[in-house]
C-alpha positions as CSV (number, residue, x, y, z in Angstrom):
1,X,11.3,-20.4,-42.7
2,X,10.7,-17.6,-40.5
3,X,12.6,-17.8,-36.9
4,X,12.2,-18.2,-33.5
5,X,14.0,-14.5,-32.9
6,X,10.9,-13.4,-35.9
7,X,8.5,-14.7,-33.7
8,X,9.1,-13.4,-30.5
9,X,9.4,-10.0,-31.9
10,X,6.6,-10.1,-33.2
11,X,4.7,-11.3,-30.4
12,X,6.6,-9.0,-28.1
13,X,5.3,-6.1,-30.2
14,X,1.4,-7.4,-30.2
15,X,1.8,-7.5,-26.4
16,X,3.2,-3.9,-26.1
17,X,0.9,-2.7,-28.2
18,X,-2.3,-3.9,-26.9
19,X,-1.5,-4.4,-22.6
20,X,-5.0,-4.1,-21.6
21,X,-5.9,-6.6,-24.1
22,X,-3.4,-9.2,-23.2
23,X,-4.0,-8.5,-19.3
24,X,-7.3,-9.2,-20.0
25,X,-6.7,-12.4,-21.5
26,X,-4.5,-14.0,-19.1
27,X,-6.7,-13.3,-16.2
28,X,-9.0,-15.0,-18.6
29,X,-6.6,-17.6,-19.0
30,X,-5.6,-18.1,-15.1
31,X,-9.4,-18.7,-14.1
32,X,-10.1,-21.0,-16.8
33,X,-7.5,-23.4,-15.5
34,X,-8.9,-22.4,-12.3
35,X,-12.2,-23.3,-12.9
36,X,-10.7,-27.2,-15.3
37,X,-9.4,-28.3,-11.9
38,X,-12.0,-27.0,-9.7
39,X,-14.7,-29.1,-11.5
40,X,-12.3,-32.0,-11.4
41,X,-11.6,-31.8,-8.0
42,X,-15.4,-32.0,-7.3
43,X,-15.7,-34.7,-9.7
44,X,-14.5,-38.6,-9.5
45,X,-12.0,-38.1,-11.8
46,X,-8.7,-38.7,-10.5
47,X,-10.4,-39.2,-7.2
48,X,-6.9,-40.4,-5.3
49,X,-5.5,-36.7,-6.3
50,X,-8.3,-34.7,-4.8
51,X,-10.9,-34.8,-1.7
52,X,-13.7,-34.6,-3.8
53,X,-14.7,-31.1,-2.2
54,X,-12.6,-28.9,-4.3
55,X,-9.3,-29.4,-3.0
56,X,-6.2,-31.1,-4.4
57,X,-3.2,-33.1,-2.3
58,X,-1.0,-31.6,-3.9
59,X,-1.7,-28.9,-2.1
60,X,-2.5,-30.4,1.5
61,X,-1.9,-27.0,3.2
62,X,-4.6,-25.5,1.1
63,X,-6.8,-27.9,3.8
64,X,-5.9,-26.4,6.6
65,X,-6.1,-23.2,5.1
66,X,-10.1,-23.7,3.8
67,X,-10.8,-25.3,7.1
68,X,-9.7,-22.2,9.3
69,X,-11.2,-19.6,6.8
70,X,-14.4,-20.8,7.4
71,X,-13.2,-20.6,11.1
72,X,-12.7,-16.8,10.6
73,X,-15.8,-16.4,8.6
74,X,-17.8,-17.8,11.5
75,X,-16.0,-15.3,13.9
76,X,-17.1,-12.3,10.5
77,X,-20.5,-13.9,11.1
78,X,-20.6,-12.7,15.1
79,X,-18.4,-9.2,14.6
80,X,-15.9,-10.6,15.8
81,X,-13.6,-8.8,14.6
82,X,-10.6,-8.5,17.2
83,X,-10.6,-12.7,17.7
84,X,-10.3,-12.6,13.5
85,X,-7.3,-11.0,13.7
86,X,-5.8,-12.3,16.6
87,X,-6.5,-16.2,15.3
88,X,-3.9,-17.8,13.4
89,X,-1.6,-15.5,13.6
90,X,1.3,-16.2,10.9
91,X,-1.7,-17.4,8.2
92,X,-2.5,-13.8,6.7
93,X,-3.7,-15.3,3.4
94,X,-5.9,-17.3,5.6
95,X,-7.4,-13.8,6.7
96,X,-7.9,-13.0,2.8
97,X,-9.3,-16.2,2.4
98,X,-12.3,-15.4,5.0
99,X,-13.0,-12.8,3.6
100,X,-13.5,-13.3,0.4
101,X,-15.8,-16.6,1.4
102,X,-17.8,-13.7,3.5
103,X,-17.9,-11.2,0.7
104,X,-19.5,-13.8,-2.2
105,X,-21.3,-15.7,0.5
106,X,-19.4,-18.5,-0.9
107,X,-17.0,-21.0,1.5
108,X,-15.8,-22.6,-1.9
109,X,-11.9,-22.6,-2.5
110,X,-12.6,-21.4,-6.3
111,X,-14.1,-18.0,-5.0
112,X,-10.6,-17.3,-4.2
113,X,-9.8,-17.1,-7.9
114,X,-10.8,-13.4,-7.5
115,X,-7.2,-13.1,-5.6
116,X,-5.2,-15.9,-7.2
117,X,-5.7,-14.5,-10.8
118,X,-4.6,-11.3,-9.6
119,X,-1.7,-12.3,-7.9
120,X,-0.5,-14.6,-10.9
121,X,-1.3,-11.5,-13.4
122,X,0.7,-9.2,-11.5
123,X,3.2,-11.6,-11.3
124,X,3.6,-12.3,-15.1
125,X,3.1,-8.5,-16.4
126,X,6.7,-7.9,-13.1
127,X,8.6,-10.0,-14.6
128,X,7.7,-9.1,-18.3
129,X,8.5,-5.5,-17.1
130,X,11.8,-6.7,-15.8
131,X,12.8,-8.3,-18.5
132,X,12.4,-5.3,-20.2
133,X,14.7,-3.1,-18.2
134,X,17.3,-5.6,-17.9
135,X,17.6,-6.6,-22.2
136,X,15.5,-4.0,-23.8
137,X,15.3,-5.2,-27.4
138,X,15.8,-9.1,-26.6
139,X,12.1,-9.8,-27.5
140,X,12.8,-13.9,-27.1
141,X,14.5,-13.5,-23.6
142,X,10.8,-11.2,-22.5
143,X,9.2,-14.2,-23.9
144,X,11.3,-16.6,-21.9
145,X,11.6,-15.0,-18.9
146,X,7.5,-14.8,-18.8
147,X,7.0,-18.8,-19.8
148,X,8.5,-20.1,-16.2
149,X,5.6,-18.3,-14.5
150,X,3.6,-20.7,-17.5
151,X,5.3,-23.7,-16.2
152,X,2.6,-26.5,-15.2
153,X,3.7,-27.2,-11.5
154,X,3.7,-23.1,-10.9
155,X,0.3,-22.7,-12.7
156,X,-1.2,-25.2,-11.0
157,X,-0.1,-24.3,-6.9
158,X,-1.6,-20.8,-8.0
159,X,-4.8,-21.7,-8.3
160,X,-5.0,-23.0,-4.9
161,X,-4.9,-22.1,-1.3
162,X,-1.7,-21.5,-0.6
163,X,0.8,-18.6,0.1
164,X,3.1,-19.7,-2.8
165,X,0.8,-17.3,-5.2
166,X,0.9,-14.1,-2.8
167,X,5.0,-14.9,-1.6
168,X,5.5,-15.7,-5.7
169,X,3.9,-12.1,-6.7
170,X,5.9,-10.1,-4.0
171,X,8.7,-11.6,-5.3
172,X,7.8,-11.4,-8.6
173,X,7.4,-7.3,-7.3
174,X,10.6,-7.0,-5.6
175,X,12.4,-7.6,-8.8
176,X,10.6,-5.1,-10.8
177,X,11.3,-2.3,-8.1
178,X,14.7,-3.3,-7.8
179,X,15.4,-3.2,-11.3
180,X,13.9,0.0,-12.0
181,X,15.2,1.7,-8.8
182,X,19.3,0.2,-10.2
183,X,17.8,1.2,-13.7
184,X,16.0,4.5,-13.9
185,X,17.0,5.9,-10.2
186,X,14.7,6.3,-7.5
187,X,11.0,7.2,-7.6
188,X,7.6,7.1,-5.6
189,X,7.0,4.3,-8.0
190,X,9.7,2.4,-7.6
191,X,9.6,2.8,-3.7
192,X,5.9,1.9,-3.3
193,X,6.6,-1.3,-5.4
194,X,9.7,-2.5,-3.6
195,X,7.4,-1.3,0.0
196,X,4.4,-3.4,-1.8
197,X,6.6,-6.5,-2.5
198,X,8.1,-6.6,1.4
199,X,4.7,-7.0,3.1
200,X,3.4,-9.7,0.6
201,X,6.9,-11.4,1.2
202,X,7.4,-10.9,4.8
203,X,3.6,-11.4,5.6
204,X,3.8,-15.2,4.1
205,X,7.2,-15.9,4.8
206,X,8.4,-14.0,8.2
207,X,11.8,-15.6,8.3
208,X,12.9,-14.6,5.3
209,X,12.7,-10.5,6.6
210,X,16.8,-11.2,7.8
211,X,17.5,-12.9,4.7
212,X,15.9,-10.3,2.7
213,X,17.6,-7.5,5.5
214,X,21.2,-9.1,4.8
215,X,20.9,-8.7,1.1
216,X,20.0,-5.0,0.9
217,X,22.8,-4.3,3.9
218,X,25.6,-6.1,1.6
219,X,24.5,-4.2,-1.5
220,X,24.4,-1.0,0.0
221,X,27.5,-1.6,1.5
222,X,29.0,-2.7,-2.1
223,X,27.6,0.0,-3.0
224,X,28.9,2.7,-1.0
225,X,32.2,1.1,-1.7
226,X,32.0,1.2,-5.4
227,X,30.6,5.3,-5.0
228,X,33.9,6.1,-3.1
229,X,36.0,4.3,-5.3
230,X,34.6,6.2,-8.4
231,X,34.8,9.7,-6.0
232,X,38.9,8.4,-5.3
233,X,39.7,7.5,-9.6
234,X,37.5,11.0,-10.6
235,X,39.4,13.3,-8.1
236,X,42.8,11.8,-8.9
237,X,42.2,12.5,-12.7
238,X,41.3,16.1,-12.0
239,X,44.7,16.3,-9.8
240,X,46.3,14.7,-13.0
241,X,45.1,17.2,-15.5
């Protein structure tokens, strides 16, 4: 009977050796279920779980989200460009919204598939990468570590209009860049991920910027400690020798 540990392994290895493939197929994947409960939500079925125009209660910010997009489209429309910005100032993924209904001409929630799938790609292929760095040959643990982004509550807020997909990814980001900056030292790439991760985070959640802030201070500060200590037990074995 061949294993779970079998398995993975060999699924881990399939993935490795054909990324493009698999990236392909889970955008693939993301705007299918995109596209199941877009056609619901415009359908009678289940009609107390969805408007009927494409959006789902579940997600009742994603509402007041489509409803102000079309706002800022309106404002697009008349080159208004400085009222854009300036309206609704703490909804950024409301500004992405606007404009992708004013670039496919489109003021439907799914055309913001074209960010979603993205952001929930990105987000699986981070944490895959992570998982990487962190257990290197513990093929079931990638496979783990990849299924909560899988999970159905997850999947589903991700194909809507909310900030959860974009804060999710810069998290998802931060991780990564962490991990590889502790990992392999520090790098452009590394940098420009962590950099990356912040806006997404700090641009849909501001308040967690001190949060985030007191982190990085304590660690550096464990850090520094744990640099000095090293510096202290290396000089007084030299003295010792």
């Amino acid at each position: 009977m061949i294993s779970i540990k079998v398995i993975s392994e060999t699924l881990a290895k399939k993935i490795e050796k054909n990324p493009i493939k698999v990236i392909a197929l889970l955008f693939l994947f993301h705007m299918f279920v995109a596209v199941i409960f877009s056609l619901v939500a415009y359908s009678s079925i289940a009609s107390n779980f969805h408007n009927g125009d494409g959006l789902w209660n579940f997600a009742r910010d994603s509402t007041l989200y489509h409803t102000e997009a079309i706002h800022l489209v309106q404002m697009i429309n008349e080159s208004a460009w400085l009222e854009w910005w300036e309206s609704y100032t703490y909804h950024y993924n409301v500004k992405l919204i606007s404009l992708i209904y004013w670039v496919t001409g489109y003021n439907l929630p799914i055309t913001f598939e074209l960010i979603n799938s993205l952001m929930w790609v990105i987000s699986v292929v981070a944490i895959y990468a992570s998982s990487r760095l962190l257990f290197q040959k513990s093929y079931l643990t990638h496979i783990l570590t990849v299924l909560f982004l899988f999970q159905p509550s997850l999947l589903m807020s991700s194909t809507q209009l909310l900030r959860d997909p974009l804060l999710m990814t810069g998290i998802c980001l931060l991780c990564y860049g962490w991990i590889d900056f502790i990992k392999n030292k520090i790098s452009w790439k590394n940098i420009l991920i962590i950099y990356s991760a912040f806006l997404l985070i700090f641009s849909m959640r501001s308040y967690l910027a001190d949060i985030v802030l007191i982190i990085l201070v304590l660690y550096f500060v464990w850090y520094l400690f744990m640099r000095k200590i090293n510096l202290i037990s290396a000089l007084q074995n030299h003295l010792n020798k």
